[in-house]
C-alpha positions as CSV (number, residue, x, y, z in Angstrom):
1,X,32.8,-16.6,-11.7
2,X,30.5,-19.1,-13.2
3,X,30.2,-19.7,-16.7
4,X,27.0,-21.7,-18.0
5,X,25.1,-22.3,-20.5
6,X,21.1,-22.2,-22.3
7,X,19.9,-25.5,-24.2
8,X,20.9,-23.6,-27.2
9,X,24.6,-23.1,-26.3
10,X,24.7,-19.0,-24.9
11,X,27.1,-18.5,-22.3
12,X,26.5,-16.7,-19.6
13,X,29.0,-15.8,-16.8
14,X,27.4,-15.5,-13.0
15,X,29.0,-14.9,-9.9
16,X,30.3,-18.0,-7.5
17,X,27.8,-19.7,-5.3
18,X,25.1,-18.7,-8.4
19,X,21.8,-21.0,-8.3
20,X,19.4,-21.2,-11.0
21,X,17.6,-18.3,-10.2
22,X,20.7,-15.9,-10.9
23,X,20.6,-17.6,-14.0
24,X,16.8,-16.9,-15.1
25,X,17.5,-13.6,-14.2
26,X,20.7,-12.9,-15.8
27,X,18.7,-14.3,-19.2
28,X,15.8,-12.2,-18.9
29,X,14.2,-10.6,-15.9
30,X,11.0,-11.9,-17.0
31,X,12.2,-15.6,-16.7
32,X,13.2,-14.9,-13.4
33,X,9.9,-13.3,-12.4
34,X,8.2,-16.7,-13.5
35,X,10.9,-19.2,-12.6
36,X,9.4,-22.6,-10.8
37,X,12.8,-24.4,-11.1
38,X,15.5,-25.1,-13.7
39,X,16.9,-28.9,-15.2
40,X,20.7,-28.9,-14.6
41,X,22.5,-31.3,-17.3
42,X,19.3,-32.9,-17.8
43,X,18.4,-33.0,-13.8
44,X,15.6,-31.3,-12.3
45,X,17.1,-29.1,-9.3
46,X,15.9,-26.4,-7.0
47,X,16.3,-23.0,-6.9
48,X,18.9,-24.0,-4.6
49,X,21.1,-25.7,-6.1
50,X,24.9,-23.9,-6.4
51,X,25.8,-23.9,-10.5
52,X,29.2,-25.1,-11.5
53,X,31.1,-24.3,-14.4
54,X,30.0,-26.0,-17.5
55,X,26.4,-26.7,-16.4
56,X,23.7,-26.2,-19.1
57,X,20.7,-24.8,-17.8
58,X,17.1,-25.0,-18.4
59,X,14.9,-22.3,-16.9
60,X,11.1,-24.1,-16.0
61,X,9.0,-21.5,-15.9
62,X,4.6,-20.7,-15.0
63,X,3.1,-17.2,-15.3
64,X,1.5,-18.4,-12.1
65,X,4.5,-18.0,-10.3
66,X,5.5,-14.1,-8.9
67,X,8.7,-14.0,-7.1
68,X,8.9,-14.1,-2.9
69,X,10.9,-12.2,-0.4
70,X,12.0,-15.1,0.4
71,X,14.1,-15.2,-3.0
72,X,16.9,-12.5,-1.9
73,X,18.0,-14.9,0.7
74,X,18.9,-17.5,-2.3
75,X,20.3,-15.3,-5.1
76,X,23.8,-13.9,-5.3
77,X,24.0,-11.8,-8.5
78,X,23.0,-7.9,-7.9
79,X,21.2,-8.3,-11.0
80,X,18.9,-10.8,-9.4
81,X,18.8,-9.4,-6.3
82,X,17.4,-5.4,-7.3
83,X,15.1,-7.1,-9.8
84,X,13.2,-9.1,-7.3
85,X,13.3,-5.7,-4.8
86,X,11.5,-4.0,-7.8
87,X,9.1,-6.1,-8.6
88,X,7.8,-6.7,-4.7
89,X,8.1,-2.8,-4.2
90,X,5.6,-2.7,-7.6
91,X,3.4,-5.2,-6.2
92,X,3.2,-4.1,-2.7
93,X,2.4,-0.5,-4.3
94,X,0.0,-1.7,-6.4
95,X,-2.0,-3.5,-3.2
96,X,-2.0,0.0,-1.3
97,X,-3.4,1.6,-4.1
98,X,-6.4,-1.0,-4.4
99,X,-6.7,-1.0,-0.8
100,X,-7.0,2.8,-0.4
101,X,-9.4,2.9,-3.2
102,X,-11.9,0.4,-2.2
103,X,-11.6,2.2,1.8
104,X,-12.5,5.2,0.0
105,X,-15.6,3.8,-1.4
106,X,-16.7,1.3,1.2
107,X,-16.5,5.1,3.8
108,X,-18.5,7.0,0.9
109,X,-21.2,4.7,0.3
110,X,-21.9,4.2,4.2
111,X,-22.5,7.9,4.3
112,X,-24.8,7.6,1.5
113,X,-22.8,9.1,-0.9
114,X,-20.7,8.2,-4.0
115,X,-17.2,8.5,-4.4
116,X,-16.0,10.6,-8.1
117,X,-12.7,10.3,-8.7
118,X,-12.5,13.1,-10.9
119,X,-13.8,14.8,-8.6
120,X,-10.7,14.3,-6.3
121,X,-8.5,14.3,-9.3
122,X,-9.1,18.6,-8.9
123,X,-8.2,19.0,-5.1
124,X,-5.1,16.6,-5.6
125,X,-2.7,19.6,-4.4
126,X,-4.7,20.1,-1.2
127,X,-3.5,16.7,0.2
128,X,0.3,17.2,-1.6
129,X,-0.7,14.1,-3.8
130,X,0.6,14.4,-7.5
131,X,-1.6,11.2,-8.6
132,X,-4.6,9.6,-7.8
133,X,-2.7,7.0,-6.9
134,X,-0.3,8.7,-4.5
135,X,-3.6,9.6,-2.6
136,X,-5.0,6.1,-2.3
137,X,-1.4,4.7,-1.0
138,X,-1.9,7.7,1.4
139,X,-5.3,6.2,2.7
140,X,-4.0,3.2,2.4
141,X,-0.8,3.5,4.8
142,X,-3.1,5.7,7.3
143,X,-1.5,9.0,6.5
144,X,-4.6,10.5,5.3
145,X,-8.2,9.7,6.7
146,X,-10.8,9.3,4.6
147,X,-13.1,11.4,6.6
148,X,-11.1,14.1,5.3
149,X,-11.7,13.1,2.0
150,X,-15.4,12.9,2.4
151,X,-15.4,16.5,4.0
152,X,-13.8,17.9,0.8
153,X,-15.5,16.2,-1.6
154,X,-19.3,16.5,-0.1
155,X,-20.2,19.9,0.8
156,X,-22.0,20.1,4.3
157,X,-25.8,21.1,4.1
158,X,-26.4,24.7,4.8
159,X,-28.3,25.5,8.0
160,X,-31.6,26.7,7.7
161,X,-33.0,30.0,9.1
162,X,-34.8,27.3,11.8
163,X,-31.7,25.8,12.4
164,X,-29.6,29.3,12.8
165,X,-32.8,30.0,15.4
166,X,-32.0,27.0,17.1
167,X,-28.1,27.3,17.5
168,X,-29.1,31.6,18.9
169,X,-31.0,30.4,21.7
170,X,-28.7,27.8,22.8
171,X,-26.1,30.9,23.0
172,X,-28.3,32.6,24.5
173,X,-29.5,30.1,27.0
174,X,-25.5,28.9,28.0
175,X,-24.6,32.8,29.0
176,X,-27.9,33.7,31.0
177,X,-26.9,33.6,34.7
178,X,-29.2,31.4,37.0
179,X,-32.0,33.6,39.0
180,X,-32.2,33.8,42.9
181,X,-32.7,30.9,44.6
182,X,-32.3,28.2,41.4
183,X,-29.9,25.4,41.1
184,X,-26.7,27.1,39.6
185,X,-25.4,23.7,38.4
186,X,-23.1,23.0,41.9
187,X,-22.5,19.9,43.4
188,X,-23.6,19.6,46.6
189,X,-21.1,17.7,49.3
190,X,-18.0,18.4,48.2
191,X,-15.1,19.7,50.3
192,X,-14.3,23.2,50.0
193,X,-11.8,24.2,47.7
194,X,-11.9,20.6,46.3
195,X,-11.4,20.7,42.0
């Protein structure tokens, strides 16, 4: 182990091999979140740089600053290591969800229609989604298609009595047999037996 120590004199005890961003996190997860760097006995270092025992550290932190994947390859200390898988899974959730949503209402307004989520909020079990936002990671991801969506949520027009007139005569036009001597749809020069 690693034993340093805060400005203020708290001890805290890290694994070996520890950089400063163990120590952020083993303070606070917070701190870690927002870490920029840390001033070793004094010494601006990197995030980098291995603690040794005795070292007083001083966390630098900006609220500007989210952490990276790029961070599990530099910490050591579990507790580092599952906070910074947290917060990216968080993040990267909370992008899917923003995503689906805006798909969702991009697709509804080009079909002249408006998107109500309270609508959906009813026929959640339909698509096995307990939240709102389960749905729109769904839409997000490409498991669900937001045409599907749309067909739930906006009723088709029903056909007229001039439209069900239209469709009957199509039927009955498609099973009427050709008469004598008219072109019964064939295609002349082919070999015989030929698909």
């Amino acid at each position: 182990s690693v034993f340093c120590f805060t400005p203020k004199g708290a001890l805290f005890s890290l694994p070996a091999e520890s950089t400063p961003l163990d120590f952020a996190y083993a303070v606070h997860s917070d701190i870690g979140n927002h870490c920029t760097g840390a001033k070793v006995n004094g010494r601006i270092r990197n995030l980098r740089y291995q603690l040794k025992n005795g070292d007083v550290v001083e966390v630098l932190t900006s609220k500007a600053q989210t952490p990276s994947p790029e961070w599990e390859r530099i910490v050591v200390s579990s507790k580092a290591k599952n906070a910074i898988r947290r917060y990216l899974r968080a993040n990267k959730r909370s992008q899917l969800i923003e995503f689906g949503k805006s798909v969702l209402t991009n697709y509804f307004s080009e079909q002249g229609a408006t998107y109500d989520a309270k609508k959906m909020a009813a026929k959640l079990p339909v698509h096995n989604a307990d939240t709102l936002d389960d749905l729109y990671v769904m839409v997000a991801s490409g498991d669900l298609n937001e045409k599907v969506i749309y067909n739930l949520l906006v009723p088709a027009e029903k056909p007229t009595e001039k439209d069900k007139a239209a469709a009957d005569s199509q039927i009955l036009n498609l099973n009427r047999r050709p008469a004598k001597g008219q072109d019964n749809g064939l295609i002349k020069g082919l070999i015989k037996g030929m698909p």
